[in-house]
C-alpha positions in Angstrom: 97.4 129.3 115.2 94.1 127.8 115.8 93.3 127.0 112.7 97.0 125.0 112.8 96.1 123.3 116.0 92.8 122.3 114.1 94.8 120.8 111.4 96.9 119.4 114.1 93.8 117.5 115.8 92.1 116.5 112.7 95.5 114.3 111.7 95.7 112.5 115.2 91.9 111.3 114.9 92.6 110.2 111.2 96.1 108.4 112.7 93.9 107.0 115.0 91.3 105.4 112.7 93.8 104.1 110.7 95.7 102.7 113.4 92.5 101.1 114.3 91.8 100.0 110.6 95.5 98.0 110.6 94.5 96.5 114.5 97.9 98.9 115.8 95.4 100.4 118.9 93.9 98.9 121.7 92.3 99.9 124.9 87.9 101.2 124.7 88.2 103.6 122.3 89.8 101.2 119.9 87.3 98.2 120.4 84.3 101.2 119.9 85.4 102.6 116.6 86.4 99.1 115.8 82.6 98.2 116.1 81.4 100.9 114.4 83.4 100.1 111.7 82.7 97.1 111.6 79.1 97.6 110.7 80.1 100.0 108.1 82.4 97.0 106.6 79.1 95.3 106.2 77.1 97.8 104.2 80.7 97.5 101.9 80.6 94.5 101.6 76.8 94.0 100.3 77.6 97.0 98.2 80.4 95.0 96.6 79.1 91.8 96.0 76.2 93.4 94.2 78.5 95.3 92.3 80.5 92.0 91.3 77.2 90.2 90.5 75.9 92.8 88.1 79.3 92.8 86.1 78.9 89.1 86.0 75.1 88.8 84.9 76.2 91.3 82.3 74.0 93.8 83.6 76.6 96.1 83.5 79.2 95.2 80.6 82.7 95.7 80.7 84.3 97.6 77.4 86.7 95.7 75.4 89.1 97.8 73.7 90.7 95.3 71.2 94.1 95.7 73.2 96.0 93.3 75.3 95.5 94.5 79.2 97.4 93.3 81.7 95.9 94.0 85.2 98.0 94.5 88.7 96.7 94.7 91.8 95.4 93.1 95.3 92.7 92.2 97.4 93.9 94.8 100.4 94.5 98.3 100.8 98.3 100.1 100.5 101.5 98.1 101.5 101.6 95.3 99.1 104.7 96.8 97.2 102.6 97.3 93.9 104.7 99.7 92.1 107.9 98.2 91.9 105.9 95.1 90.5 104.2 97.1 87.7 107.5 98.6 86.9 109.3 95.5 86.5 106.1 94.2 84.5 106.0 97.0 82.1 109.9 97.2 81.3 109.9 93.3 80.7 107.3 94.1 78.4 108.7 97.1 76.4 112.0 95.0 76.1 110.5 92.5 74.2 109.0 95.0 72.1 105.3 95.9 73.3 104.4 99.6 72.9 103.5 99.7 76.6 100.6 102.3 78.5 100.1 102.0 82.0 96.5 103.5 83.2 96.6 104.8 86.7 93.7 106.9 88.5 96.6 109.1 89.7 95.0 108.3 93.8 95.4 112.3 95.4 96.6 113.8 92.4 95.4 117.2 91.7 93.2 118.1 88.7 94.7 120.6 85.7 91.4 121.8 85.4 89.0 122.6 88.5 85.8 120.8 86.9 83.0 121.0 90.1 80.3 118.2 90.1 77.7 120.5 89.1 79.8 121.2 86.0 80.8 117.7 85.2 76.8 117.1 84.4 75.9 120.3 83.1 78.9 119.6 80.4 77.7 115.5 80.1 73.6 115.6 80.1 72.8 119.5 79.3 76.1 120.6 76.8 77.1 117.5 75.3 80.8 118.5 75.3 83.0 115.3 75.3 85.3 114.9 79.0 88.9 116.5 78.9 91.9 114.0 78.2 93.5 111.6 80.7 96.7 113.2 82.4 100.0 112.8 80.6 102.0 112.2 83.0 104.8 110.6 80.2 104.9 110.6 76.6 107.3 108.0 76.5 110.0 110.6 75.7 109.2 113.0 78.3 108.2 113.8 82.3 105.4 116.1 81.5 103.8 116.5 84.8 105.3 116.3 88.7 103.9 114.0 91.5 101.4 116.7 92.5 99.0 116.5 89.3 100.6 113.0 88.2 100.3 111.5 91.7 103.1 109.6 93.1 103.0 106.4 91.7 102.8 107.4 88.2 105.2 109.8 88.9 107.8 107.1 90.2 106.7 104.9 87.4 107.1 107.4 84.5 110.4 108.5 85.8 112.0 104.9 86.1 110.7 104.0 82.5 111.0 105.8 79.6 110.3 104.7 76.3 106.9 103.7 78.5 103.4 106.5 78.6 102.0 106.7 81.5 98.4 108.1 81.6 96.6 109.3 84.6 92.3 109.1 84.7 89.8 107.6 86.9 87.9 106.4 83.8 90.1 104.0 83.1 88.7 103.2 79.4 88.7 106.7 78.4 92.7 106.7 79.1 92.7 103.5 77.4 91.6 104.4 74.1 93.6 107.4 74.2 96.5 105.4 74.4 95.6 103.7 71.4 95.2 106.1 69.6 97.1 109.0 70.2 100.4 106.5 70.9 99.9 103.4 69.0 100.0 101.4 72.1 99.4 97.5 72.0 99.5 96.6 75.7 97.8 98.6 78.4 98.9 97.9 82.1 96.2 98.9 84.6 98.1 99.6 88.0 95.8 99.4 90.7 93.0 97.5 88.6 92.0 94.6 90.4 88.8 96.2 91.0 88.2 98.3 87.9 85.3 96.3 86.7 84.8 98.3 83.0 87.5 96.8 81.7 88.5 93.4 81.7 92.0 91.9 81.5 93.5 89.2 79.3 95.9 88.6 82.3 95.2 89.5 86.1 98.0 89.8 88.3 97.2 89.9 92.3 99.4 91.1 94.7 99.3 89.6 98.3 102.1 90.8 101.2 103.1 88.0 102.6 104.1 89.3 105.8 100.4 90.6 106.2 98.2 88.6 103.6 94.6 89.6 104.4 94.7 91.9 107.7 92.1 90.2 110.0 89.8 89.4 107.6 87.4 92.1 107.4 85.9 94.2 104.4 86.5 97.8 104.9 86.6 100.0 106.5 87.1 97.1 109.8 89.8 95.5 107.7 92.4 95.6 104.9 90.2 93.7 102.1 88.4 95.5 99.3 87.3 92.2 98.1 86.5 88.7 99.8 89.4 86.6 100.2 87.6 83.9 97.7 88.2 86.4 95.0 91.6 84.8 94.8 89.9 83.0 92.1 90.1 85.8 89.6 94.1 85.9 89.7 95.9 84.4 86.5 99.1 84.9 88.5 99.6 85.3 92.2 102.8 87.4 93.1 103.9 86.9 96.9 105.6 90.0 97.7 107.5 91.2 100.9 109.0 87.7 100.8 111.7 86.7 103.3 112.5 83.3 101.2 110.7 81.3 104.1 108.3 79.0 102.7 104.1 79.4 104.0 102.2 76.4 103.5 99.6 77.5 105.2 99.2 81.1 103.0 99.9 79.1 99.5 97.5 75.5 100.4 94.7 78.9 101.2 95.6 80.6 98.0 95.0 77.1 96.0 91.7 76.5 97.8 90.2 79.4 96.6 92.0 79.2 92.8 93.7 75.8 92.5 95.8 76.1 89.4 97.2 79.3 89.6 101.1 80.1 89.9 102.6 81.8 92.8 105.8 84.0 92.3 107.5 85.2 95.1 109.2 87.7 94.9 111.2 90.4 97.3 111.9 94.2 97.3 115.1 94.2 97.3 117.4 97.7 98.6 119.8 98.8 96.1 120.9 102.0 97.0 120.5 105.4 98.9 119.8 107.9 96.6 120.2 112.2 97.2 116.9 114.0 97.1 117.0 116.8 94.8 120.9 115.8 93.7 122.8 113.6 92.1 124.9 111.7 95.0 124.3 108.1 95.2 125.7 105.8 98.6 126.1 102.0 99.1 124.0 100.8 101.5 126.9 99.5 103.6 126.7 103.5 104.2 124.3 102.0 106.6 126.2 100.5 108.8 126.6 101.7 112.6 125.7 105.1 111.2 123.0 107.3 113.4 120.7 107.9 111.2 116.9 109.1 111.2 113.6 108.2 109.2 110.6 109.6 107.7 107.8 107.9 105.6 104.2 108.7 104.8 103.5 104.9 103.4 100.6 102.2 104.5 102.9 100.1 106.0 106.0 102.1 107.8 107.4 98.8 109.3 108.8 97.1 106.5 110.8 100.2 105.0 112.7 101.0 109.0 113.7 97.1 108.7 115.1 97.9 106.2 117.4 100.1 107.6 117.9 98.0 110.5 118.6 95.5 108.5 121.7 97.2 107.0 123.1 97.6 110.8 121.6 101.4 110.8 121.2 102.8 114.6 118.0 104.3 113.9 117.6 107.0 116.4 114.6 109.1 115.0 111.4 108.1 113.2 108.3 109.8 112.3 105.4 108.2 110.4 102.9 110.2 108.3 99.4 108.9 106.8 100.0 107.2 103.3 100.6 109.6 100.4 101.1 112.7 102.9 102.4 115.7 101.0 105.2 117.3 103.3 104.7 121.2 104.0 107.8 123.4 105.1 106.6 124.1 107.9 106.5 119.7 108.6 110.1 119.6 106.6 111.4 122.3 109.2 110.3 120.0 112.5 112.0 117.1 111.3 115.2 118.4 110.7 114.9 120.5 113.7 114.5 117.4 115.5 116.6 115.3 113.4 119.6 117.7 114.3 119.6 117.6 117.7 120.0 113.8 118.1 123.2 114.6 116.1 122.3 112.3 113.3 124.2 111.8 110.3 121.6 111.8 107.8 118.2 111.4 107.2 116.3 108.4 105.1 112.9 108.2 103.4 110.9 106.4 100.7 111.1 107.3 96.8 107.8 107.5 97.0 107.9 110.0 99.6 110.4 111.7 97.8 108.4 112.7 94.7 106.6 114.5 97.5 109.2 116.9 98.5 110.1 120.6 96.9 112.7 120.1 94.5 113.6 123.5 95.8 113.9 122.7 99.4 117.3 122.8 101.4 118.2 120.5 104.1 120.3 121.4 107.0 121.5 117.8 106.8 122.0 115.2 103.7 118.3 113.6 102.4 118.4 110.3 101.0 115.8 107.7 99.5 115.9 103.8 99.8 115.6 102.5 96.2 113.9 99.1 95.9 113.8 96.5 93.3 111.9 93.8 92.5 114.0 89.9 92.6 112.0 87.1 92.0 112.9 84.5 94.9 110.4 81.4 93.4 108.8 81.4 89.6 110.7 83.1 87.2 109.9 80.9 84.8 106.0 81.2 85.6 107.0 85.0 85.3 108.7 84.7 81.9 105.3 82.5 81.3 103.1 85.2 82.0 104.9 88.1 79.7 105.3 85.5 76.9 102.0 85.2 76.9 101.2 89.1 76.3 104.1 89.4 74.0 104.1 85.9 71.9 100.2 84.9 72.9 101.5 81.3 70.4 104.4 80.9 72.6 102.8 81.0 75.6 99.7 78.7 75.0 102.5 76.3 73.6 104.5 76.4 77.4 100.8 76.6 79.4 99.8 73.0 77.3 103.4 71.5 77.8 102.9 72.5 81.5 
């Protein structure tokens, strides 16, 4: 019991921090760890730029791997709506006949093999033995690995493609010349690479939310950014996601100060459907309508998936928020239903990234559904096209980017 209540504790003061982080909490205690914070944000942020300035003085060298690489990522931390982008990326890619890899560093995923610190340079500097293989989380043919080891992204991403591997290492161009070589791939996708400096792309994709672009500005761990907002320079492509159709003036004349040529897609996660977890049952999301329904999610940003539901005229009676990339106990699965049956709800919704998380053994006292999302390009699907021509027919694409 204590050690629960510990538990219990320890998750309000991280909920806290990161309520604090996003600028959701007010009041003293808020404006302290705010300014505490805020000096850390500046020892990240010298930390960075150093980093960046070595990389670009050559002093440390990124690796080529003789591969086209495709980078996706953002400036900010969680809630951009990567993976549905990389997704949408990868299958364009692998229809137009690319033998697609995507690197991810599989964020919380647990290792196959318990390798301490201690070991990991006893086995580099003192044995000599060469590092284990990345995680293969697909084959292309085959799911080998579930969200715990893979992680949930490349989980999600390796079930919604097949035909494309999916690897899973921090070192992202060790998993990289796997893929070469053990697959024959030709295109490498690095989801979450913005900032994975070893190895460079060909094309850089950056991801901003439009309905939060930058936070308030500040580095971490005061703010969203991981980078400097004048890092918008490095984007070949800027995708605007979580877009509403609304032009933003003001967010695209900032984005073309800082890299004046570059084309903007916007683009929108669109609901599809409600999908059973752990069965086959699929609803329409007119389902939604006037129906009392509850919600749980363990995302970065919890406020954009309720609208959803909202959206679709759901009376959303119960909701319960979880730190991004929770992994859901019994014991938590048990107090939500518990709580979810007696306001008499008719179901329950999550997120399919939350899903991945869940037992595929567990029961529900009432039905369990995830919201899928796809990707719709709103503005720029020919700058899209643009950009996987270029990977896919580099002749074709420096033909359009000269007539342009």
């Amino acid at each position: 019991m204590a050690v629960s209540r510990f538990k219990k504790s320890l998750t309000q003061i991280e909920e806290f921090a990161v309520d604090v982080f996003y600028d959701r909490r007010r009041g003293k205690r808020a404006y302290a760890l705010g300014l505490f914070l805020y000096g850390l944000s500046l020892i990240f942020g010298f930390l960075a730029r150093l980093r960046f300035f070595l990389y670009k003085k050559r002093i440390l060298k990124d690796q080529p791997l003789g591969c086209l690489v495709v980078v996706v990522g953002n400036l900010t931390v969680g809630g951009t709506g990567k993976t549905p982008v990389v997704e949408k990326f990868a299958r364009s890619l692998q229809q137009r006949g690319r033998r697609v890899a995507i690197l991810s560093r599989g964020y919380k995923s647990k290792d196959l093999v318990k390798e301490s610190a201690f070991q990991r340079l006893w086995r580099k500097f003192v044995t000599g033995d060469a590092p284990p293989p990345p995680k293969i989380v697909s084959d292309g043919e085959r799911v080998l690995l579930d969200s715990e080891y893979a992680g949930d992204e490349p989980y999600m991403l390796a079930r919604n493609l097949p035909g494309v591997v999916v690897l899973v290492d921090k070192d992202r161009v060790k998993s990289g010349t796997f893929a070469i070589r053990e697959f024959g791939c030709d295109t490498l996708v690095l989801d979450d690479g913005f900032q994975y400096l070893p190895l460079k792309g060909r094309l850089n994709l950056l991801l901003v939310d439009k309905s939060n672009p930058f936070g308030n500005r500040h580095l971490m761990p005061r703010g969203i950014l991981r980078e400097p907002v004048r890092h918008l320079k490095r984007a070949s492509y800027v995708f605007l996601t979580k877009s509403d159709g609304i032009p933003d003036p003001e967010l695209e004349s900032l984005i073309r100060q800082h890299n004046p040529g570059v084309d903007i897609i916007e683009c929108a996660h669109k609901p599809q459907f409600l999908q059973e977890v752990n069965g086959e049952r699929r609803l329409p999301l007119d389902e939604l309508l006037q129906k009392r329904i509850g919600a749980f999610s363990g995302i970065a940003v919890p406020e954009s998936f309720e609208g959803f539901l909202r959206d679709f005229g759901a009376n959303l009676l119960y909701t319960k928020r979880f730190l991004d990339h929770h992994r859901f106990d019994t014991e938590e699965l048990y107090e939500i239903f518990k709580e979810a049956s007696a306001a008499e709800l008719d179901f329950i919704v999550t997120t399919e990234k939350d899903a991945v998380r869940i037992p595929e053994d567990a029961e529900f006292p009432l039905p369990l559904y995830f919201l899928r999302l796809e990707i719709e390009i709103l503005r720029g699907v020919e700058d899209f096209d643009a950009a996987v021509s270029k990977i896919c027919f580099p002749e074709e694409g420096r033909r359009r980017t000269l007539a342009s």
